[in-house]
C-alpha positions as CSV (number, residue, x, y, z in Angstrom):
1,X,-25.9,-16.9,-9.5
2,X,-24.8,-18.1,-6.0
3,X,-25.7,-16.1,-3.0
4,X,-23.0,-13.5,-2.0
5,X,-22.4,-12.4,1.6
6,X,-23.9,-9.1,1.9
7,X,-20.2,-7.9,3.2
8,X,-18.9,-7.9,-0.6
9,X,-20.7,-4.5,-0.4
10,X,-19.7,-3.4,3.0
11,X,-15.9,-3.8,2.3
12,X,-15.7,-1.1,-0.1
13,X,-16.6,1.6,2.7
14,X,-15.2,-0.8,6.0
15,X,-11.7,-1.5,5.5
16,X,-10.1,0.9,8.1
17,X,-7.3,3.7,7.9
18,X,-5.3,5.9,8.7
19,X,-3.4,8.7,7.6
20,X,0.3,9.5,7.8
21,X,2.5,12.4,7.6
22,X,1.5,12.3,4.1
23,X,-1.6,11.9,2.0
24,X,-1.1,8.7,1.3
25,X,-4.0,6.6,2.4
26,X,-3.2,3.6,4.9
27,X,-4.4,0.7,6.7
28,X,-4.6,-2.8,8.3
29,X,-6.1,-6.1,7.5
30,X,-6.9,-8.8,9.5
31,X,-7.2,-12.8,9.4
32,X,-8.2,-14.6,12.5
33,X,-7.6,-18.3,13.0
34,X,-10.6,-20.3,13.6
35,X,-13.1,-18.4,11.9
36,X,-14.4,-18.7,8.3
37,X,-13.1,-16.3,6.0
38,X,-15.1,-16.0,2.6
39,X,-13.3,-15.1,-0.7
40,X,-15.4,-12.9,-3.5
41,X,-14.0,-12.0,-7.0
42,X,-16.4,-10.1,-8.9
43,X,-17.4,-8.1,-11.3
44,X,-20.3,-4.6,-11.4
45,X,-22.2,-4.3,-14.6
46,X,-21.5,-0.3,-15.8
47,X,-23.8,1.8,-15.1
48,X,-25.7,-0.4,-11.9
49,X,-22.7,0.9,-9.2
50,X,-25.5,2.7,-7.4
51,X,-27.9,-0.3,-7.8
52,X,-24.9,-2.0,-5.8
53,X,-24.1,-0.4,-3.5
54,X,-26.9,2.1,-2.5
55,X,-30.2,-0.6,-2.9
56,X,-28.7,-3.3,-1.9
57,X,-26.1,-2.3,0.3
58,X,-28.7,0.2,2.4
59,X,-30.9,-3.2,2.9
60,X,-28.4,-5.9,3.5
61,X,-26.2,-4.1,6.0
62,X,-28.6,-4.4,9.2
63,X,-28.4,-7.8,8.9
64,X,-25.1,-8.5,9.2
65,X,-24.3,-8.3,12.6
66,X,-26.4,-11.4,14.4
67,X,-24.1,-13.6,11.7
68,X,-20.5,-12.6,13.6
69,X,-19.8,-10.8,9.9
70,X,-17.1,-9.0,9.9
71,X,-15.0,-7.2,6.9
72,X,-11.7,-8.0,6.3
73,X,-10.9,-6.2,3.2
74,X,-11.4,-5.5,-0.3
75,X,-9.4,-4.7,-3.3
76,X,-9.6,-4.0,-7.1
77,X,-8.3,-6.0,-9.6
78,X,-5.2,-3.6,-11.6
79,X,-4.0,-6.6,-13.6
80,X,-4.1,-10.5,-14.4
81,X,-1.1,-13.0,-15.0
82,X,-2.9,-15.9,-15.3
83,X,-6.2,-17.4,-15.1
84,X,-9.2,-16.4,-16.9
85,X,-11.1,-14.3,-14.1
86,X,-12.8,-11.4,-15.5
87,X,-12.8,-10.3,-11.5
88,X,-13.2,-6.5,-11.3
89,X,-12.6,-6.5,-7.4
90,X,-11.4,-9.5,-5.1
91,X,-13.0,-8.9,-1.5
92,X,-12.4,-11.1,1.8
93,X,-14.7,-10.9,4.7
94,X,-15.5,-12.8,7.8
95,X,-17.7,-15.0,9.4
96,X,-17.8,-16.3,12.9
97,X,-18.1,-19.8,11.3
98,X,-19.7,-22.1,8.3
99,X,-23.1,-22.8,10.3
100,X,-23.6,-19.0,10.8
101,X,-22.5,-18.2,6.7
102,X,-25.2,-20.8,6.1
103,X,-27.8,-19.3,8.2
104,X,-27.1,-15.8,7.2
105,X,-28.3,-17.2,3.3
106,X,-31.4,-18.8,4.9
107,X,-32.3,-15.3,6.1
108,X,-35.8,-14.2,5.0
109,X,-34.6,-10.8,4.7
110,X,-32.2,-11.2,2.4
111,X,-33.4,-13.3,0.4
112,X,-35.8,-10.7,-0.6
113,X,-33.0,-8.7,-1.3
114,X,-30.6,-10.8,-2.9
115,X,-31.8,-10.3,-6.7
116,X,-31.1,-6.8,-6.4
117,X,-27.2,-7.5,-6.1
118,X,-27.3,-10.4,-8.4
119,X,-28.8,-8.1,-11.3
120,X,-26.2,-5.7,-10.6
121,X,-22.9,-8.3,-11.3
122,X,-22.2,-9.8,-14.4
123,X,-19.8,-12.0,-12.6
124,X,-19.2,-13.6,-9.0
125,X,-17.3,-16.3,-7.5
126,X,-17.2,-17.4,-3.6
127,X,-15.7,-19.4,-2.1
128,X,-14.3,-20.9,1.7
129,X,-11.2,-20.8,3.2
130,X,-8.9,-20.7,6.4
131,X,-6.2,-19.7,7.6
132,X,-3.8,-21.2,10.2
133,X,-2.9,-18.1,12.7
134,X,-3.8,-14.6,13.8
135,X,-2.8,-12.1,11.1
136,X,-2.9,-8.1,11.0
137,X,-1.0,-6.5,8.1
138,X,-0.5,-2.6,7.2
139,X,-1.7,-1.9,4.1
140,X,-1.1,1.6,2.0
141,X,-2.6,2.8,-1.2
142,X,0.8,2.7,-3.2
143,X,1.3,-0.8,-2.5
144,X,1.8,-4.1,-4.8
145,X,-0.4,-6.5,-4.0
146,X,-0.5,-9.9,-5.5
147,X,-3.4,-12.5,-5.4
148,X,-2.6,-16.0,-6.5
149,X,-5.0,-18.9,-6.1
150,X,-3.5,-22.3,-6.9
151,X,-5.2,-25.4,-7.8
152,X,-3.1,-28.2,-7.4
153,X,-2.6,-31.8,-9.0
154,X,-2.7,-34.3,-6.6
155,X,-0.2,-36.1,-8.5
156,X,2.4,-33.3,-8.0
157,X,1.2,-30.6,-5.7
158,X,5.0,-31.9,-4.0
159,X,6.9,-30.0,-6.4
160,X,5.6,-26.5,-5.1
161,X,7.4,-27.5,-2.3
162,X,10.5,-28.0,-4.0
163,X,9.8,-24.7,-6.0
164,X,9.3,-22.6,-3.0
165,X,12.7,-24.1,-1.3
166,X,14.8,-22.5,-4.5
167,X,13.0,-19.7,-4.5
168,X,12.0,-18.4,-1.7
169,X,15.9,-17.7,-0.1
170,X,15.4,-14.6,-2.9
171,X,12.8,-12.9,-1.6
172,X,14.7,-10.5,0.9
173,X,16.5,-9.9,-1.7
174,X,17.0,-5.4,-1.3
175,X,16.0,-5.6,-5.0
176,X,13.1,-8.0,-4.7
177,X,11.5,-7.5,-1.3
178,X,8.6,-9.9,-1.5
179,X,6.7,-10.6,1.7
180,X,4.1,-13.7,2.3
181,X,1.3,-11.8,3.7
182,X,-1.7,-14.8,4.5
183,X,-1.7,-18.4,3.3
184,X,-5.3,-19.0,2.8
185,X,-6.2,-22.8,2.6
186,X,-9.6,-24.2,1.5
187,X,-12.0,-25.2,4.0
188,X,-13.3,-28.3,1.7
189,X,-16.8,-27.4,1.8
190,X,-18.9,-27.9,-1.6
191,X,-20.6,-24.5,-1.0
192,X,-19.9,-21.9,-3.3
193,X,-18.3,-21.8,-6.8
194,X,-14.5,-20.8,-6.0
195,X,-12.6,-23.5,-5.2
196,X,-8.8,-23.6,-5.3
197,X,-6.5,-25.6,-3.2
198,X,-4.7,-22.7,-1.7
199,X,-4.2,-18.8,-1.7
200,X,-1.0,-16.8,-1.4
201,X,-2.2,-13.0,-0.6
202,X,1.4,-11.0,-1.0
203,X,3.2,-7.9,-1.1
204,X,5.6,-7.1,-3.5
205,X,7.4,-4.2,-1.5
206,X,9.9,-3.0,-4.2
207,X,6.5,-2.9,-6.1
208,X,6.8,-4.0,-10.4
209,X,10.2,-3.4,-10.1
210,X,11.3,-6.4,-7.8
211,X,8.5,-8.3,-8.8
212,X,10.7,-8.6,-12.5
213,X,13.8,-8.1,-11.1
214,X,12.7,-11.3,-9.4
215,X,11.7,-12.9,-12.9
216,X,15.3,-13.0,-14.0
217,X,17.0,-14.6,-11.8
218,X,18.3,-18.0,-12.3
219,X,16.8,-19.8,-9.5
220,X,13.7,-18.4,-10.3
221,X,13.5,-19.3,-13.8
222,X,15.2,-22.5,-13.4
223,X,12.1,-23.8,-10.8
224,X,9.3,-22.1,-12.1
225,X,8.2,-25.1,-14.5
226,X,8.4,-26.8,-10.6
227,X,5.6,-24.5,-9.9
228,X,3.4,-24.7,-12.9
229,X,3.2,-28.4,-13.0
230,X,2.2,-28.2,-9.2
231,X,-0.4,-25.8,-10.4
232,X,-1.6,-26.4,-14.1
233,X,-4.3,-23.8,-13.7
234,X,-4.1,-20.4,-11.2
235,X,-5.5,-16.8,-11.1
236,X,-2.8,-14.8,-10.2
237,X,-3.8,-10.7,-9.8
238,X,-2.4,-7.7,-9.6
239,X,-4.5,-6.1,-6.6
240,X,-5.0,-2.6,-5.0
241,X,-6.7,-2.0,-1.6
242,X,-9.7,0.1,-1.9
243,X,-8.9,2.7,1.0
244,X,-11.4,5.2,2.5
């Protein structure tokens, strides 16, 4: 199994919040241009949560800070559209650049800890990607999140384009509401195991509801064989922020 940044632990306790006039749990997420940000879906054996995040996580977290880590978020996996993932959490976190990432795995220290997290998953993918501006985004614990990771054919990848022209002029739709929320784009680096063309992390904002209500519409259903001939093969999930 590839090496995993020692941050796919430290999201689950990072990501900050806040909390409003009611219980519901909040918070923000951010993407800085310029740096790398690394992309984890994976998967915890039962019964080794503890091995996870208590042995490994206790170890690896010191060492994180002389590698410009930083978290960005992480969130578990309620559903999958497409793809054949078995991802039980998709996690994003931050480095201050490839170099450092590649340092950080050279690191004596944890590469004596490393097998401890690798016996724990019985599934991981990486990967690097960008993106192209200075994000921060409010999150909330009700919220519809959507992950979509699109590998594209050269031979067509124009026709998402087109796709996204018919569609998109629906999205502010009252009964849709769908907001773009980071456009990640791959760094094209062999390193790792995840590598799609392109990431689309979205909120649905009418939640199910205007994700569907979306789904019937003529433009929509009209382009949509646009998008999958752009995009022969995609993981697209159904995600919910893990907030503290």
């Amino acid at each position: 199994m590839k090496i995993l940044s020692i941050l796919s632990t430290l999201f689950i306790l990072s990501l900050s919040f806040t909390f409003g006039a009611t219980e519901e749990k909040t918070g923000e997420i951010t993407f800085k241009k310029g740096t790398l940000v690394e992309v984890a879906l994976l998967t915890i054996q039962p019964g080794k949560e503890i091995q996870f995040y208590e042995e490994y996580f206790s170890q690896a977290l010191p060492l994180a800070p002389k590698y410009g880590a930083r978290p960005i978020g992480s969130f578990m996996v309620e559903k999958r559209d497409q793809g054949n993932s078995p991802a039980q959490m998709v996690i994003f976190f931050e480095w201050e650049s490839l170099e450092k990432k590649r340092a950080f795995e050279k690191d004596f220290d944890f590469l004596k800890i490393v097998n401890i997290r690798n016996d724990a998953l019985s599934f991981l993918n990486t990967g690097y990607f960008q993106v192209d501006k200075d994000i921060t985004y409010s999150l909330k614990e009700s919220g519809t999140y959507e992950f979509a990771a699109l590998w594209l054919d050269p031979n067509n990848a124009q026709k998402l384009e087109q796709y996204f022209q018919a569609v998109l002029p629906l999205v502010s739709d009252p009964k849709i509401q769908f907001e773009l929320i980071a456009q990640l784009s791959s760094l094209g680096v062999e390193d790792k195991n995840y590598h799609p063309n392109i990431i689309f992390f979205s909120e649905w904002k009418k939640g199910l509801e205007g994700r569907n209500e979306l789904a019937t519409r003529k433009a929509f259903k009209d382009n949509l064989h646009l998008r999958e001939t752009a995009s022969p093969y995609k993981d697209l999930l159904l995600i919910k922020p893990i907030l503290n």
